[in-house]
C-alpha positions in Angstrom: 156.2 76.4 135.6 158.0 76.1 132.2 157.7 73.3 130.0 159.7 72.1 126.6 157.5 70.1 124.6 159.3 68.2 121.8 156.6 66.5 119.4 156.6 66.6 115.6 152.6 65.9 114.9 151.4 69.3 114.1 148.0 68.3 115.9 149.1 66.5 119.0 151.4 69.6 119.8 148.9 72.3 119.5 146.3 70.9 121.3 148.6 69.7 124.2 150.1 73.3 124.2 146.6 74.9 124.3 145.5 72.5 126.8 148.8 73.0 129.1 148.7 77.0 128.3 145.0 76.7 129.9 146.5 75.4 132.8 149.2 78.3 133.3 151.7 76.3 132.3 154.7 78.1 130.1 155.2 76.4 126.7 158.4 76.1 124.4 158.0 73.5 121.3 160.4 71.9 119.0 159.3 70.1 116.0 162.6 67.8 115.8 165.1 66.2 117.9 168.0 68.2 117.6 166.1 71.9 118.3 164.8 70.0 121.4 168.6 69.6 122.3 169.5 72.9 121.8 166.1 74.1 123.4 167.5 72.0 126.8 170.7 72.7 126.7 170.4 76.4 126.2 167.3 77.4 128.8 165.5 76.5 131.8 162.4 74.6 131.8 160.7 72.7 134.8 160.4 69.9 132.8 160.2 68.2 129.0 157.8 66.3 127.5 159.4 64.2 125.1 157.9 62.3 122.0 159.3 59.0 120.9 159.7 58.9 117.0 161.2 62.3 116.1 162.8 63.2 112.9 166.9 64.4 113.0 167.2 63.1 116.8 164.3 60.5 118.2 163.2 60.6 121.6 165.3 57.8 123.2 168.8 59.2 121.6 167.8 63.2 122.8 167.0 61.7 126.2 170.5 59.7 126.9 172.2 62.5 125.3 170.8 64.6 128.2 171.5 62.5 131.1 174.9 62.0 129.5 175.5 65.5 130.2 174.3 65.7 133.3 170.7 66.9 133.1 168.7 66.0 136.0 165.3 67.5 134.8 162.8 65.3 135.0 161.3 64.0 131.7 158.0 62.8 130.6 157.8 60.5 127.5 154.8 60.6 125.4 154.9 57.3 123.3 152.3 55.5 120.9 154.5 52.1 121.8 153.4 50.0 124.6 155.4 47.0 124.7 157.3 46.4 128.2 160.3 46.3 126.4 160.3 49.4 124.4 158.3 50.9 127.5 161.9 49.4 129.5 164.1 51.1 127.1 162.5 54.6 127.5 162.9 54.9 131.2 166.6 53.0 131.2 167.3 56.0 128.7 166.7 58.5 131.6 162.9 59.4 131.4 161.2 59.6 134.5 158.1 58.5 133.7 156.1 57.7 130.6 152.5 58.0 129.1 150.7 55.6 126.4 149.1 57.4 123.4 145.8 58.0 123.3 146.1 59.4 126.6 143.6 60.9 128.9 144.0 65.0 129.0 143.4 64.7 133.2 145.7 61.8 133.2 148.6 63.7 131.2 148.3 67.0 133.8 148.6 64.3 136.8 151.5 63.1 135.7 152.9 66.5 134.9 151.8 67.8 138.5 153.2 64.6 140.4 156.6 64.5 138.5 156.9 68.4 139.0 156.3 67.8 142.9 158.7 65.2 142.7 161.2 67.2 141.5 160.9 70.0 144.1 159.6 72.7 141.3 155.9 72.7 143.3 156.1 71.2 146.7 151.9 71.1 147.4 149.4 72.2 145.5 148.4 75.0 148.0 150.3 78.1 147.8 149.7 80.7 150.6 150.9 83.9 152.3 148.9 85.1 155.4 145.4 85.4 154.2 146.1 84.6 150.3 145.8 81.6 148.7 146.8 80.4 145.5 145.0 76.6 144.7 147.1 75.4 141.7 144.9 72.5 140.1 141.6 74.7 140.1 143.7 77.6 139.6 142.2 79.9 142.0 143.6 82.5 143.7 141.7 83.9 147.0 142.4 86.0 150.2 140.2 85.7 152.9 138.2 82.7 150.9 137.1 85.3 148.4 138.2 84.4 144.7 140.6 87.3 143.2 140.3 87.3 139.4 143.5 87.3 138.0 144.9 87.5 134.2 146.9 84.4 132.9 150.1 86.2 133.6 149.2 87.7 136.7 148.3 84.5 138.2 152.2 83.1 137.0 153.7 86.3 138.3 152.1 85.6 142.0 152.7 81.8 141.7 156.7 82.4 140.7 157.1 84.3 143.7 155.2 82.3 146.6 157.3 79.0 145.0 160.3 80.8 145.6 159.7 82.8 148.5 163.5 84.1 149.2 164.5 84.6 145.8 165.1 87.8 143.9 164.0 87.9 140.8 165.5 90.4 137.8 163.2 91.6 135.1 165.1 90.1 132.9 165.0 86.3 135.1 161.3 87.1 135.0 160.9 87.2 131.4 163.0 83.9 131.0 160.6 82.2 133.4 157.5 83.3 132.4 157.8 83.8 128.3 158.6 81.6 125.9 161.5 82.3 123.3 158.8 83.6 120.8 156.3 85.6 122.4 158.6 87.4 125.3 157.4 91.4 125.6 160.4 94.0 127.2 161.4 94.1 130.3 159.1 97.2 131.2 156.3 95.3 130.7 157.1 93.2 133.8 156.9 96.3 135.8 153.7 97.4 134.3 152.0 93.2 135.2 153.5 93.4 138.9 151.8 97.0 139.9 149.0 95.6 138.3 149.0 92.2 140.2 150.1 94.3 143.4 146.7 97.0 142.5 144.4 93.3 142.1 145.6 91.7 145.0 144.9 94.9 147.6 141.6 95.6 145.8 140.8 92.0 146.5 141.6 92.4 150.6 145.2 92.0 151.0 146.1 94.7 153.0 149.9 94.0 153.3 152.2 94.5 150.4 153.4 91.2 149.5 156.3 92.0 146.9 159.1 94.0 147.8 160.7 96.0 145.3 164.8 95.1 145.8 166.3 98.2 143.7 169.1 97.6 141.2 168.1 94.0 141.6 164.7 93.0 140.9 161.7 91.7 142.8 161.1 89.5 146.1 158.3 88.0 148.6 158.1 89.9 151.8 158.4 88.0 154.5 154.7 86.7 156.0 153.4 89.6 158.3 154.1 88.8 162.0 150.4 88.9 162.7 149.3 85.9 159.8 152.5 83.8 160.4 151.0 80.6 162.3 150.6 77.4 160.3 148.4 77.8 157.2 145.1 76.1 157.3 143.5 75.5 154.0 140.0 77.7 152.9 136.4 75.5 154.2 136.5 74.8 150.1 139.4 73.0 150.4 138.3 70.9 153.4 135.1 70.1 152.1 134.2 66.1 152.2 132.4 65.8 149.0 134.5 65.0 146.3 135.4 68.4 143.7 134.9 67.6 139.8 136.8 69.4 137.7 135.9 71.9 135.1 136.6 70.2 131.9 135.3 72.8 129.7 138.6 74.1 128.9 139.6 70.6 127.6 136.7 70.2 125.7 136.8 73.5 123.9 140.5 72.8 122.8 139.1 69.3 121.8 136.6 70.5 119.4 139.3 72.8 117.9 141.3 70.0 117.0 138.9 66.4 116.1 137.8 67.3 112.9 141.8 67.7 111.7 142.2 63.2 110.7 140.4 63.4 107.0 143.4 64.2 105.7 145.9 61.4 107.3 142.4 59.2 106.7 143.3 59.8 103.2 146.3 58.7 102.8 145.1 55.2 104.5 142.1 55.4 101.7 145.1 56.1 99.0 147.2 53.0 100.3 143.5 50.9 100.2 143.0 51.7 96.4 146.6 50.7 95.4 146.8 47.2 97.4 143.1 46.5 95.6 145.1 47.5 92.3 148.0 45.5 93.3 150.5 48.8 93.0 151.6 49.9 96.4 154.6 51.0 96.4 157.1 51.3 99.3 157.0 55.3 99.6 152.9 55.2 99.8 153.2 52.0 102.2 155.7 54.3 104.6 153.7 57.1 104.1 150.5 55.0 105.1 152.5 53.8 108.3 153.3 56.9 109.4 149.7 58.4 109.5 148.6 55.3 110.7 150.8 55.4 113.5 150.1 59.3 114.7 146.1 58.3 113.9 146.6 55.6 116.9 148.2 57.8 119.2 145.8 60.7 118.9 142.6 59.6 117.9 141.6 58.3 121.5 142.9 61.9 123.0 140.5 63.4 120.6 137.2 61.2 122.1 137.6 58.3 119.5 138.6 55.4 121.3 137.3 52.8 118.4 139.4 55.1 116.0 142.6 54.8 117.6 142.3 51.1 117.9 141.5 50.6 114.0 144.6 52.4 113.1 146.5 50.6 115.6 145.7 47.7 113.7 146.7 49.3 110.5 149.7 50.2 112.0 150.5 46.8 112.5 149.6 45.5 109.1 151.8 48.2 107.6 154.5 47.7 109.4 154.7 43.6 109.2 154.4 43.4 105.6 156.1 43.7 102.5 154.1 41.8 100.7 150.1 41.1 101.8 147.8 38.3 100.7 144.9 38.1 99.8 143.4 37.6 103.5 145.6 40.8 104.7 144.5 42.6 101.9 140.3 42.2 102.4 141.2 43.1 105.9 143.3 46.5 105.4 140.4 47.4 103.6 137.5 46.7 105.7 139.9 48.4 108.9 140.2 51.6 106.6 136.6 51.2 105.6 135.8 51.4 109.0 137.9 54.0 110.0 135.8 56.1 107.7 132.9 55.2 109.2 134.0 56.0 113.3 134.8 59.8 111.9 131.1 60.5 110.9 130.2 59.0 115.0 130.1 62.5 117.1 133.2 61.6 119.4 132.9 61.4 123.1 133.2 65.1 125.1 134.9 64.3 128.6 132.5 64.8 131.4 133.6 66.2 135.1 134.9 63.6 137.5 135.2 63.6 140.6 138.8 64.7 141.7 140.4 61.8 144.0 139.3 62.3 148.0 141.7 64.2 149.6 142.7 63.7 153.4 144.0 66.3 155.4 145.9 64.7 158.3 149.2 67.1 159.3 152.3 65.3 160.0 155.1 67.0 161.8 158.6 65.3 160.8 161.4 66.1 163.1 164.5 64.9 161.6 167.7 66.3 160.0 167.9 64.4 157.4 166.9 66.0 154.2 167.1 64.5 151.4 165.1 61.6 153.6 162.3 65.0 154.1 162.3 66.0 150.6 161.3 62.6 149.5 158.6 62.8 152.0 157.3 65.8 151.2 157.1 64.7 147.2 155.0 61.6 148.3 152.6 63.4 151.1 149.7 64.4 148.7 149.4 61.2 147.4 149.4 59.6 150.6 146.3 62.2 151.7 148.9 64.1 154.2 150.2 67.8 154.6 153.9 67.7 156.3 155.6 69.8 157.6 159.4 69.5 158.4 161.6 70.6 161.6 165.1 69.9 161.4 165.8 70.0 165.0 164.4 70.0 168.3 164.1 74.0 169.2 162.3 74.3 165.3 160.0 71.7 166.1 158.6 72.8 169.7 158.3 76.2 168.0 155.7 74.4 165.1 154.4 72.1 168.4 153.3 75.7 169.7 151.1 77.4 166.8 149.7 74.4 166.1 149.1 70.2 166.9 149.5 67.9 164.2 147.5 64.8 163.5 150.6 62.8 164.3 154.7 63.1 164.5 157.9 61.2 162.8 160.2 61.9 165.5 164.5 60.7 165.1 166.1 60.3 168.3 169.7 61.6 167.2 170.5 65.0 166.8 174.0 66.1 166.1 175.1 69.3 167.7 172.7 69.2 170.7 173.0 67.6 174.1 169.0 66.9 173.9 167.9 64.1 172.0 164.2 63.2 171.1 163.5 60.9 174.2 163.9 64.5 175.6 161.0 65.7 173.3 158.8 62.9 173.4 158.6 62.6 177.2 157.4 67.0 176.9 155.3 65.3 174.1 154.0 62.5 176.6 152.7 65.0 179.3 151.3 67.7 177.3 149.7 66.0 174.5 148.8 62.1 176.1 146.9 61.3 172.7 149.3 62.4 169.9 150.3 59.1 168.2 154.4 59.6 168.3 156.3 57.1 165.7 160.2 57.0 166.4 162.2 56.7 163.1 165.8 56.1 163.8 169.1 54.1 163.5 169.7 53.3 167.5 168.5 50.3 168.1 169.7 49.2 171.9 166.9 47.6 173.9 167.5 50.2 176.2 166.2 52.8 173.1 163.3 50.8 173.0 162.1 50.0 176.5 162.8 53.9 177.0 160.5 55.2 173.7 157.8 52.0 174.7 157.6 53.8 178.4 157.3 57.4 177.0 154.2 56.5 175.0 155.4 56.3 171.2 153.0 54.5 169.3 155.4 52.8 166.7 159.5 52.5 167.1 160.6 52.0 163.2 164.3 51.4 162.2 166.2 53.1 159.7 167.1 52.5 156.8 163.0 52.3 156.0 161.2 52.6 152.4 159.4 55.7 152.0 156.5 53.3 151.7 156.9 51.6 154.7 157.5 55.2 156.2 153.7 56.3 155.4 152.3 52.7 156.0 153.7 53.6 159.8 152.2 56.4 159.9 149.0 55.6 158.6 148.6 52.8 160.9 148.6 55.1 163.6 146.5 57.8 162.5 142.9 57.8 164.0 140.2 57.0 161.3 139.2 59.0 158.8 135.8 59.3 159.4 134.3 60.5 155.9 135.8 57.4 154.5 133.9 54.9 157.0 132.8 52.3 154.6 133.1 48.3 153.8 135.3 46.5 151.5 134.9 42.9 150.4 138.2 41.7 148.5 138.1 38.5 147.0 141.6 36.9 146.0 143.1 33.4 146.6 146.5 34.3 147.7 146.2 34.8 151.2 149.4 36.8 150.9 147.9 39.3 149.0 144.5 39.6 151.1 146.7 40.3 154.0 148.8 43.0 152.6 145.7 44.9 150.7 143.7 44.9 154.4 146.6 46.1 156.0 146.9 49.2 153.4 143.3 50.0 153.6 142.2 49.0 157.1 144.1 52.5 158.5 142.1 54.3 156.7 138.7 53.4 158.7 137.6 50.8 156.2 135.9 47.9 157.4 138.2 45.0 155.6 136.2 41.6 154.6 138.6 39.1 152.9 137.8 36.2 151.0 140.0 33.7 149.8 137.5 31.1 148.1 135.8 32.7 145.2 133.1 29.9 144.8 131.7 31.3 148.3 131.1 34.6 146.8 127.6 35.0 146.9 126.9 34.1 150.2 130.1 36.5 151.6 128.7 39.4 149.9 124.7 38.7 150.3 126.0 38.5 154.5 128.3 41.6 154.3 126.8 44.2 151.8 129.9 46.1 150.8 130.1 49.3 149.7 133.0 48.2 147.3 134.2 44.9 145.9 138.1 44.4 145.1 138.7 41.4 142.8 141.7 39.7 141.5 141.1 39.1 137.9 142.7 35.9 137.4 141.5 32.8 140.2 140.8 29.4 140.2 136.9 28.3 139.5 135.5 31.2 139.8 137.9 34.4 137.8 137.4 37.3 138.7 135.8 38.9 135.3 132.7 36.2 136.2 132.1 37.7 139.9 132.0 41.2 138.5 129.2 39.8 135.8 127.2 38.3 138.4 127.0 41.7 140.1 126.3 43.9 137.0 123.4 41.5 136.5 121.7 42.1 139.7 119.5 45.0 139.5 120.0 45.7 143.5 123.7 45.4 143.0 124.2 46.8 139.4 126.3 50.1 140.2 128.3 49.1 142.9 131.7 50.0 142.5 133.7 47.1 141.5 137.8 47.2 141.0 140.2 44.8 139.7 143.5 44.1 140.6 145.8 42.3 137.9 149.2 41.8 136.4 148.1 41.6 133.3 148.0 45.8 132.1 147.6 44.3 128.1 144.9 46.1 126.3 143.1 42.9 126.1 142.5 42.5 129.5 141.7 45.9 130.1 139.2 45.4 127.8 137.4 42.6 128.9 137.6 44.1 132.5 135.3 47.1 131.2 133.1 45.3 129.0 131.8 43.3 132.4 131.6 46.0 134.5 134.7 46.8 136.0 135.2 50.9 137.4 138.8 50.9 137.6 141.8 48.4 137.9 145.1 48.8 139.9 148.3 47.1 138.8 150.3 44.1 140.4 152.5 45.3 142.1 149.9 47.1 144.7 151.1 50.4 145.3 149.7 51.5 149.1 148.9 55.5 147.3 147.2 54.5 144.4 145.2 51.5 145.9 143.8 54.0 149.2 143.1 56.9 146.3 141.5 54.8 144.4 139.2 52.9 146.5 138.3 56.1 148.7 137.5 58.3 145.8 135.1 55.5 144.3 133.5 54.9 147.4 133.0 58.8 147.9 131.6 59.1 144.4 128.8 56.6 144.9 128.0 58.6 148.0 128.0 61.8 146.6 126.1 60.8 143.3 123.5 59.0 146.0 
């Protein structure tokens, strides 16, 4: 995968390029706005990460002018600004998604890895051919479920290839792909790193050859030997229940490099301090002074000072407010700066492994010819805990019904072309697999359609058009429960609206759903039901949400249970005052059905797994 990362703070871009480089990601940087542009314009990356405030071209202006001209890429905005408005204005200028400054490192390489998924350039995180396997967030690469140890550019080499399994790739297209503009070897090396991944991959116990050599032309995948071609089921480690954590050291190490780098845009805010004491700021120093201030906020938190980041926003704010301070503003621009001295000599906080987010492995066959309705499906499936696989018509599909039987099937009636239709399918489905919940997605919508697909056995009969949402809801309502996940949820909120719908998202999942509308009965509801995990709505009438989670902290049977919020409110304020009582997590009005299952599964897993 190849990245452009446009962002002119000398620290923030090193450090993100060590840390995405670690991750076998390719890097190309631009300092400004305009080389960004021409960087775009003039190769092909996988996608940009984009800073806001650039010099020559900012952010917002680079990012219109490429959608202008037609660049469909998709683009990540890294931005100290978090206003709705300016937050608005970002994503109406074409950016796909966006990040807040200080972000979390793990955070940052989710959003990379869903947005790349999104746009087709990974479609799983599981690469495979026969035997081999390529995992591509712990970045392992094994055949037979023994690890192959593979150099940074091997490991690219065999993941280029497996995402682009009928392409032929030149030498030359290789290079492009793999290198950067400034530290791109000649062509002959590329021979020399693909005998040497080929010489790796059979010591390691491949015994097929796995890249054909296409003369004149370049290099391809071979096709999957007859003998391994069935449906590809993921290594025991992959399967395993307990919840991975993630090997941060990586992170870390380029974290250290980099958090000692602030004394010097420190001392500019100490310079600005001495001249508003002396009454002689002048308007270069007090844009000079905003500036640092500004890239101090948005990277102190990455770097493990969280208390840092806040101080300088606050500076930031000062600066950029005031022409002329008072008295008041003055004592406190000092005592912020003051104290900004004093978070640097605090040892920051080292990330420590997480958990990674419980992952479900129910297989969904799709049967329908509809594909840009499949590719959107596919880019959702991981975060929905769901492999898929996709048949476009009725002779593909009993072909993938006869190497292997999915947890369940999407299944359209109408296929152009064919005298069968799927009622055809679905009653074969009916008599040789009784128990396979069937959902029929489709545009007919006769009574006769219905009484005929209700008689065959389908589980569900949805109508298009759907939401992809309401696609996977289906689907997860008929999927049997998934067992590791058996646990109790107590969700406390007074719309009865929203008790419904959050019970109905998690309730598939084989969670036992308690609801509770009155908060003032709290107590007693939770005393009676133990839950495993409590889902509170932060703002309620009586009794708020931010008062239940303190009453449960300060119980000393009750004191780690996992505790989420659920709140419009996403102001740093809040969020604060959500953590300071307790609070593990929070998920944002409007409930998202991915986010709220991952999220409440891989909490309840944890407290398992640390137990």
């Amino acid at each position: 995968m190849k990245i452009l990362l446009v962002e002119d703070d000398l620290l923030i871009s090193t450090a993100l390029a060590d840390l995405l480089r670690a991750n076998h990601y390719n890097i190309d940087l631009a300092n400004d706005g305009e080389m960004g542009l021409g960087l775009a314009m003039s190769a092909e990356y996988d996608l940009i990460l984009l800073d806001w405030l650039l010099p020559k071209l900012d952010g917002i202006s680079l990012c219109r002018q490429l959608r202008s001209q037609g660049y469909l890429k998709p683009i990540l905005l890294l931005t100290a600004k978090d206003c709705k408005a300016n937050l608005i204005e970002g994503l109406d200028a074409g950016a796909d998604d966006y990040i807040i400054k200080p972000y979390d490192w793990e955070a940052l390489l989710a959003k990379i890895r869903s947005l790349l998924r999104r746009s087709g350039a990974i479609a799983s995180s599981i690469l495979s051919w026969g035997n081999l396997t390529l995992d591509q967030i712990s970045s392992k690469v094994t055949c037979n479920e023994q690890i192959i140890s593979l150099t940074a550019t091997e490991y690219k080499l065999l993941e280029l290839f497996l995402q682009n399994p009928n392409r032929i790739f030149s030498r030359k297209l290789i290079l492009d792909k793999l290198w950067g503009f400034d530290d791109a070897p000649i062509e002959n090396a590329v021979t020399t790193h693909i005998k040497d991944l080929r010489k790796k991959l059979k010591a390691g116990g491949l015994t097929q050859e796995i890249l054909e050599t296409v003369y004149g032309m370049g290099y391809r995948l071979n096709p999957v030997p007859v003998d391994t071609h069935h449906t590809p089921t993921l290594p025991q480690q992959y399967l395993d229940k307990k919840p991975r954590t993630k090997d941060l050291t990586a992170v870390n190490r380029i974290l250290d490099k980099f958090r000692n780098s602030f004394s010097q845009q420190v001392t500019v805010l100490e310079q600005a301090k001495t001249a508003l004491l002396g009454g002689n700021l002048s308007a270069e120093l007090q844009a000079q002074a905003l500036h640092e201030a500004h890239k101090l906020a948005g990277a102190m938190g990455t770097f493990g000072y969280a208390g840092g980041s806040k101080l300088a926003r606050e500076l930031e704010h000062l600066l950029l407010a005031k022409s002329n301070f008072t008295e008041g503003e003055i004592t406190q621009f000092s005592r912020l700066v003051t104290a900004l001295q004093q978070e640097l000599t605090k040892p920051p906080a080292t990330l420590t492994a997480q958990p990674a987010p419980l992952q479900q492995t129910h297989r969904i066959l799709v049967i329908d010819d509809d594909t840009n309705l499949t590719e959107q499906l596919l880019a959702r499936a991981d975060a929905w805990g769901m492999r898929m696989k996709i048949a476009s018509d009725l002779a593909t599909a009993r072909s993938r019904l006869a190497l292997a039987t999915p947890d369940a099937i999407l299944l359209d009636l109408s296929f152009p072309g064919t005298e069968e239709d799927g009622l055809t399918l679905l009653r074969e489905l009916g008599e040789n697999h009784p128990n396979l919940p069937i959902i029929i997605f489709t545009a007919r919508d006769s009574l006769a359609d219905r009484l005929a697909v209700s008689r065959l056995g389908a589980k569900q009969f949805l109508h298009k058009p759907s939401t992809i949402e309401q696609i996977f809801e289906a689907i997860a309502r008929v999927l049997p429960p998934a067992k590791p996940s058996e646990a109790k949820v107590l969700i406390v909120d007074d719309d009865s609206v929203m008790l419904t719908k959050l019970s109905q998202l998690l309730t598939p999942w084989g969670l036992e759903v308690v609801t509770l509308s009155q908060p003032q009965q709290f107590w007693e509801v939770f005393k009676a039901t133990s839950p495993n995990l409590v889902l509170l709505d932060l703002e309620m009438p009586l009794v708020n949400g931010l008062e239940l989670c303190q009453v449960v902290r300060q119980d000393a049977h009750w004191g780690d249970l996992p505790i989420l919020v659920v709140t419009a409110h996403t102001d740093a304020q809040s969020l604060q005052q959500a953590f300071a009582v307790g609070a593990d997590d929070f998920i944002n009005k409007p409930v998202l059905g991915p986010e709220l299952v991952t999220r409440v599964l891989s909490r309840i897993e944890r407290r398992r797994w640390k137990g």
